[in-house]
DRENZAZA-195595 format. One record per residue (C-alpha): y negated, x, z; residue number from 1; residue in three letters. Coordinates in nm, 3 decimals. Layout:
@yy=Y	xx=X	zz=Z	n=NUM	res=ALA $
...
This chain:
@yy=0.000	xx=0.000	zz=0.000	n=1	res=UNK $
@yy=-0.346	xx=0.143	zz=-0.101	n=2	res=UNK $
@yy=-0.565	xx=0.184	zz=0.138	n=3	res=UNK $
@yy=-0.847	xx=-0.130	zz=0.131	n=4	res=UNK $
@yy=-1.146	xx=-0.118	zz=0.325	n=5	res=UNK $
@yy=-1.080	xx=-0.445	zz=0.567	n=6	res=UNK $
@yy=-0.742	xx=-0.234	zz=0.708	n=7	res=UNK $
@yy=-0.977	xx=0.078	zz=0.794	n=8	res=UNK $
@yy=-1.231	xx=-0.152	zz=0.948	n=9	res=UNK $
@yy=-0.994	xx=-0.353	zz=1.167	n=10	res=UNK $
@yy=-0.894	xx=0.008	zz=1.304	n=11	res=UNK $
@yy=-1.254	xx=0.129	zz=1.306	n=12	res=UNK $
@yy=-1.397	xx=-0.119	zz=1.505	n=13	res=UNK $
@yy=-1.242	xx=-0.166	zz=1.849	n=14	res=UNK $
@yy=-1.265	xx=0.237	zz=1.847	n=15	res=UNK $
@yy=-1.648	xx=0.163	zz=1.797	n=16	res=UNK $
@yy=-1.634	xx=-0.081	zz=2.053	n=17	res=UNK $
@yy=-1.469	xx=0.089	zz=2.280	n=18	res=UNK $
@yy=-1.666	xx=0.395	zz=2.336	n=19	res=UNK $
@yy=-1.963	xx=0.121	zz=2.392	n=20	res=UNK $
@yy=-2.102	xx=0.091	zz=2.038	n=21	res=UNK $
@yy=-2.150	xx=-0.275	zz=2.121	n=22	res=UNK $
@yy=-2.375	xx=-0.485	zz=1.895	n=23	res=UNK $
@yy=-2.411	xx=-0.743	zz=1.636	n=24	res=UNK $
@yy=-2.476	xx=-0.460	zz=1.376	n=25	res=UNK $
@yy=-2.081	xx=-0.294	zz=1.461	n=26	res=UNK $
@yy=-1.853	xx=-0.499	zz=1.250	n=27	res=UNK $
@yy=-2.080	xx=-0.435	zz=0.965	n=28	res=UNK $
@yy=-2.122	xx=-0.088	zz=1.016	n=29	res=UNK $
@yy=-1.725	xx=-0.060	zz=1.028	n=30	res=UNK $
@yy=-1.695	xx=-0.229	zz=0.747	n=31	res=UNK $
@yy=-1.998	xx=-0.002	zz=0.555	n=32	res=UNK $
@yy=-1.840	xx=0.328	zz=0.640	n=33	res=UNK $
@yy=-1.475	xx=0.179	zz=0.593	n=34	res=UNK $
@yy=-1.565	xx=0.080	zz=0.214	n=35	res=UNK $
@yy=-1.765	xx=0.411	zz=0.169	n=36	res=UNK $
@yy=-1.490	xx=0.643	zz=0.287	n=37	res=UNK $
@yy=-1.261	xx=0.337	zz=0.076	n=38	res=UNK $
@yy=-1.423	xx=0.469	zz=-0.204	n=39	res=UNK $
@yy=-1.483	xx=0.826	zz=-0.173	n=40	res=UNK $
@yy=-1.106	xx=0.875	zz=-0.132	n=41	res=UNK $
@yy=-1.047	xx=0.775	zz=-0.483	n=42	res=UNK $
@yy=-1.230	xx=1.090	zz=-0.581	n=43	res=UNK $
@yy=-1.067	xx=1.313	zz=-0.361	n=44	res=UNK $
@yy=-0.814	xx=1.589	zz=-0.580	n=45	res=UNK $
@yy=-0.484	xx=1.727	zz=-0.407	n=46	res=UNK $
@yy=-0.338	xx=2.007	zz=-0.500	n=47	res=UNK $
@yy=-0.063	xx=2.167	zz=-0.374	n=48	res=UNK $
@yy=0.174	xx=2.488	zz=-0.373	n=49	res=UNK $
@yy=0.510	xx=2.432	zz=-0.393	n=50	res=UNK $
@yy=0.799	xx=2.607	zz=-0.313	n=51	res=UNK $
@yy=1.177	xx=2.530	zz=-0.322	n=52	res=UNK $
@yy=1.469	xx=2.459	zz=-0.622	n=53	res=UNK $
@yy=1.370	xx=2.425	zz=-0.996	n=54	res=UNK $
@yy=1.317	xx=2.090	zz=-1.071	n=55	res=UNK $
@yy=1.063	xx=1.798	zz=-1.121	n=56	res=UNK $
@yy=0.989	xx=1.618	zz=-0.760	n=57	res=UNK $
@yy=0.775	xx=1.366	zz=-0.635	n=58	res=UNK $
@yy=0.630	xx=1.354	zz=-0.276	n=59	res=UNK $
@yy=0.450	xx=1.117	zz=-0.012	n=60	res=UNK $
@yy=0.294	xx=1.155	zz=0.348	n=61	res=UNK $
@yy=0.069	xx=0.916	zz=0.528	n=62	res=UNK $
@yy=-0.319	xx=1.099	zz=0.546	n=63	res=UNK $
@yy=-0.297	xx=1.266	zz=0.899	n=64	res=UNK $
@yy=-0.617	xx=1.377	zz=0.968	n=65	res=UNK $
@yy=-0.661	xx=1.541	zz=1.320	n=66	res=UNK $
@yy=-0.917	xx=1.334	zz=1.551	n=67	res=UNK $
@yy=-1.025	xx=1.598	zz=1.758	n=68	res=UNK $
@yy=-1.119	xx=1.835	zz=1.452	n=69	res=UNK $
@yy=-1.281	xx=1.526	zz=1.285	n=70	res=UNK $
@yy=-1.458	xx=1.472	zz=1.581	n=71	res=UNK $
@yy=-1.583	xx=1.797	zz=1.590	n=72	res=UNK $
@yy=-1.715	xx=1.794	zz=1.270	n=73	res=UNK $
@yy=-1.915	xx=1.492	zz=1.299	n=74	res=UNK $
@yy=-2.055	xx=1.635	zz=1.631	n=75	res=UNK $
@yy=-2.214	xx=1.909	zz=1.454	n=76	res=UNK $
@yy=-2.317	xx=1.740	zz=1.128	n=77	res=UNK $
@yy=-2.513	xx=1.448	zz=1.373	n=78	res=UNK $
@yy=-2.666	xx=1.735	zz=1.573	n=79	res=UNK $
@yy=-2.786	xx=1.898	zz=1.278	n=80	res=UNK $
@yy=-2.974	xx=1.621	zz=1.141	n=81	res=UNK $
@yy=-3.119	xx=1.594	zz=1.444	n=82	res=UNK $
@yy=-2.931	xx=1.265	zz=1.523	n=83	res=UNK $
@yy=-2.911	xx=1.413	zz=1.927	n=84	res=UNK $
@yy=-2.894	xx=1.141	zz=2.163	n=85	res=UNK $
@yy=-2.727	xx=0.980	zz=2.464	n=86	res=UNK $
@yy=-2.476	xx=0.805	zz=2.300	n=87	res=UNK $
@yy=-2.429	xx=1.027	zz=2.014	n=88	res=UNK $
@yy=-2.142	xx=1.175	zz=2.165	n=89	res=UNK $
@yy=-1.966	xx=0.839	zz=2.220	n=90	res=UNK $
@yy=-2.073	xx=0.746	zz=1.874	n=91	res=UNK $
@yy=-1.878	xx=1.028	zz=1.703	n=92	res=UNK $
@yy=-1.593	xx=0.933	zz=1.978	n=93	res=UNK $
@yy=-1.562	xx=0.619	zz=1.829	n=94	res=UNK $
@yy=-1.584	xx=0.754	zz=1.479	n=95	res=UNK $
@yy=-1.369	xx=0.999	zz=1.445	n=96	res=UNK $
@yy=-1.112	xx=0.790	zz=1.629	n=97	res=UNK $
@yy=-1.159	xx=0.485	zz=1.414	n=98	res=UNK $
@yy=-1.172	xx=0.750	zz=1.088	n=99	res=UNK $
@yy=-0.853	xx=0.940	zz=1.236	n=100	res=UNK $
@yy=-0.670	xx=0.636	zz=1.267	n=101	res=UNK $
@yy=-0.816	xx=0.427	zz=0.949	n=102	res=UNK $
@yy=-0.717	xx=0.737	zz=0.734	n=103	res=UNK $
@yy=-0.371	xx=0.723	zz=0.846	n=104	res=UNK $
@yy=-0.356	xx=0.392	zz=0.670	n=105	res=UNK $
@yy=-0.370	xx=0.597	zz=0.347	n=106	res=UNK $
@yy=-0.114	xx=0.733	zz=0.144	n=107	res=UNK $
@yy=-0.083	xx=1.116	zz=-0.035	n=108	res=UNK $
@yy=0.137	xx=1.062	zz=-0.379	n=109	res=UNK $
@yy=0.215	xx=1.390	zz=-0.509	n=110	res=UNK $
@yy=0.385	xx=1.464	zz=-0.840	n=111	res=UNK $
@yy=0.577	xx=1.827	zz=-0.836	n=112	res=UNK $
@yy=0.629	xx=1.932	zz=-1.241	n=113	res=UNK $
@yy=0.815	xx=2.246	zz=-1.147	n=114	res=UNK $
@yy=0.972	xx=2.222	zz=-0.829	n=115	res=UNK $
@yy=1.222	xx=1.915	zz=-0.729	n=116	res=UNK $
@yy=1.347	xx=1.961	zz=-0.359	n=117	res=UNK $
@yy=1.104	xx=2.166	zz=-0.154	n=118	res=UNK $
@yy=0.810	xx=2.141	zz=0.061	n=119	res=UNK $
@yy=0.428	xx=2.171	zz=-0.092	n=120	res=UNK $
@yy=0.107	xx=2.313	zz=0.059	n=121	res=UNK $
@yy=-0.195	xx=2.039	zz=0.018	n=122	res=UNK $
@yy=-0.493	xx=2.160	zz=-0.038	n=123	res=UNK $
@yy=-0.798	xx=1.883	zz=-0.074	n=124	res=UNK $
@yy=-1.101	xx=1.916	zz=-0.283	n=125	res=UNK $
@yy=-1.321	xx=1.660	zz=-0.180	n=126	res=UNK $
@yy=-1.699	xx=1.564	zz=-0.377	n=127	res=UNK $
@yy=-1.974	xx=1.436	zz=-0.133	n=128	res=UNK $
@yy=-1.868	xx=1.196	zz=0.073	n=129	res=UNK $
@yy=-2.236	xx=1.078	zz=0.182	n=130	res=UNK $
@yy=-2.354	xx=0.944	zz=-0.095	n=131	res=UNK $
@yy=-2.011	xx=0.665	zz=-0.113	n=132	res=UNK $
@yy=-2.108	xx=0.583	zz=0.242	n=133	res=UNK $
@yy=-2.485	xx=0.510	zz=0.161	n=134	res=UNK $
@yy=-2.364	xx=0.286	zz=-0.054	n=135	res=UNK $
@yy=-2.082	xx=0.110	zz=0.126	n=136	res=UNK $
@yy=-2.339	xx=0.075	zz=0.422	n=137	res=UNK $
@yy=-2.557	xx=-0.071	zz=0.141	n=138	res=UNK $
@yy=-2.297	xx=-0.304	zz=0.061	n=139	res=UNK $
@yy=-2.264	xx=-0.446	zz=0.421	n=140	res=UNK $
@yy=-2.628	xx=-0.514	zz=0.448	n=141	res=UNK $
@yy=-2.744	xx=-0.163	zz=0.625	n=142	res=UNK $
@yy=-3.021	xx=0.010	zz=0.474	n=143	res=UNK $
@yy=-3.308	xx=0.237	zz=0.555	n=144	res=UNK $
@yy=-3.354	xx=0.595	zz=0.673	n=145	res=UNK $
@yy=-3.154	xx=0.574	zz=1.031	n=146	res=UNK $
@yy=-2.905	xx=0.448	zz=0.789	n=147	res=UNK $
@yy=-2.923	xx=0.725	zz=0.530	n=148	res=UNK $
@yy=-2.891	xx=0.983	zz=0.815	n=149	res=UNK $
@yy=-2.585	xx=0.839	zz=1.023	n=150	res=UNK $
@yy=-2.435	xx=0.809	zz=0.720	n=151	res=UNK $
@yy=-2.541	xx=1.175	zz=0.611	n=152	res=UNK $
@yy=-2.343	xx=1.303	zz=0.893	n=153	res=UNK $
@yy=-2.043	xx=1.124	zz=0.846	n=154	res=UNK $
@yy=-2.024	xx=1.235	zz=0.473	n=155	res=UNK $
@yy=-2.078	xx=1.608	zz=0.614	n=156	res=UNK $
@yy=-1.846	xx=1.559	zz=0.926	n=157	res=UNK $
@yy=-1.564	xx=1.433	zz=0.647	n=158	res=UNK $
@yy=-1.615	xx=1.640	zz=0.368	n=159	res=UNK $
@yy=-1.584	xx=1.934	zz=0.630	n=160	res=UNK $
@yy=-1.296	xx=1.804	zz=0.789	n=161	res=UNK $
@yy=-1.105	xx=1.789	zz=0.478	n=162	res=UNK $
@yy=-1.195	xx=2.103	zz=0.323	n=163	res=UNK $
@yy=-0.998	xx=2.317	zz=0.611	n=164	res=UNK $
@yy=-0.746	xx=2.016	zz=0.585	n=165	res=UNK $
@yy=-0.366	xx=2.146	zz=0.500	n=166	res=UNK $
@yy=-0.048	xx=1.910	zz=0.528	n=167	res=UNK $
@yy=0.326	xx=2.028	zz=0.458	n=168	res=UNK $
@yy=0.401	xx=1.759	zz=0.178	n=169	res=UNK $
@yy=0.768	xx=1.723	zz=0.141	n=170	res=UNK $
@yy=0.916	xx=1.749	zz=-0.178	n=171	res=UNK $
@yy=1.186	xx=1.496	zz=-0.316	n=172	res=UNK $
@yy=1.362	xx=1.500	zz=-0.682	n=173	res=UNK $
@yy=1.626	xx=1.650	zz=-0.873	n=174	res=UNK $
@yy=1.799	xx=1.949	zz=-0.699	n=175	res=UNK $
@yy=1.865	xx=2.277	zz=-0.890	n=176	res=UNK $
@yy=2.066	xx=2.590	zz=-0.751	n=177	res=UNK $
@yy=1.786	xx=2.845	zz=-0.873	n=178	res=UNK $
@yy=1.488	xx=2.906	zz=-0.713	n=179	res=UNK $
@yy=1.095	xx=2.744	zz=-0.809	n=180	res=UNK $
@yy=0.743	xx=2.792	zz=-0.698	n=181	res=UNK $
@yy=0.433	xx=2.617	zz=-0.893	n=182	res=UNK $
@yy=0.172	xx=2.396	zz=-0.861	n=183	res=UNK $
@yy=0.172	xx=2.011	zz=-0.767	n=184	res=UNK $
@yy=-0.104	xx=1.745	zz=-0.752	n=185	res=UNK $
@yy=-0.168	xx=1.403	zz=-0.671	n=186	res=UNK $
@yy=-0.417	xx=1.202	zz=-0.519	n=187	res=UNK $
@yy=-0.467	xx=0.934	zz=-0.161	n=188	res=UNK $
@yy=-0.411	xx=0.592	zz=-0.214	n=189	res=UNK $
């Protein structure tokens, strides 16, 4: 199942509202970032390098992002845009929980032309992120320059995240007695 906006929000929002991000303004922030990050997942390249028997080999794995590296991430990106605050901390709590969690909803489909029982590296090449949450913010209603910024920081907090991102992808297909190493790629859905 692909991963749809509604799923990430439904996982995004208690974690919201339970670090205190209480409001009338939360579901539809959930829902802004869930459609954004929705979105900019569809642009997101794997790549992978595989190792294992000669072959032709598919592979899947749910998209396990570590929270506490996430959260770290978005720490630093609100910080430097100056987005300091009491409950800034609790606000990238609650995000990179919900996130964490809403990203494990996703799916990573690799295709392995050269190797068919093995395990690949992943390797993620992500574009921008903040400019797909702008606009899925946009999309639930939330606009202005607060908006631009929070949602600034989450791009930067993701798009760092996933460039030191590496998952063991396993490797399923035809098996061969000789010996393969090559290149895979594939995408999140």
């Amino acid at each position: 199942m692909p991963l749809v906006p509604f799923a990430m929000a439904g996982v995004l929002t208690p974690a919201l509202l339970g670090v205190g991000m209480l409001g009338l303004a939360t579901p539809k922030f959930s829902l802004g970032v869930s459609i954004g990050v929705a979105q900019w997942l569809k642009a997101v390249t794997v790549t992978t390098s595989d190792a294992g028997s000669l072959g032709v080999g598919s592979g899947q794995l749910p998209l396990i992002v570590p929270q506490p590296l996430l959260l770290a991430n978005i720490l630093t990106s609100m910080a430097s845009l100056g987005l300091a605050g009491v409950m800034m901390p609790l606000k990238s709590l609650g995000l990179s929980t919900g996130l964490s969690g809403g990203l494990a909803l996703g799916l990573i489909k690799t295709t392995h032309p050269t190797v068919g029982v093995g395990v690949g590296i992943s390797k993620f090449s992500p574009t921008p992120a903040a400019p797909f949450i702008i606009a899925g913010l946009a999309q639930a209603g939330l606009v202005g320059p607060s908006v631009v910024r929070i949602a600034t920081a989450i791009g930067m907090g993701l798009n760092k995240t996933f460039l030191v991102l590496v998952l063991p992808i396993p490797i399923v297909g035809a098996a061969s007695p000789v010996g393969g190493a090559g290149v895979g790629f594939g995408a999140v859905i």
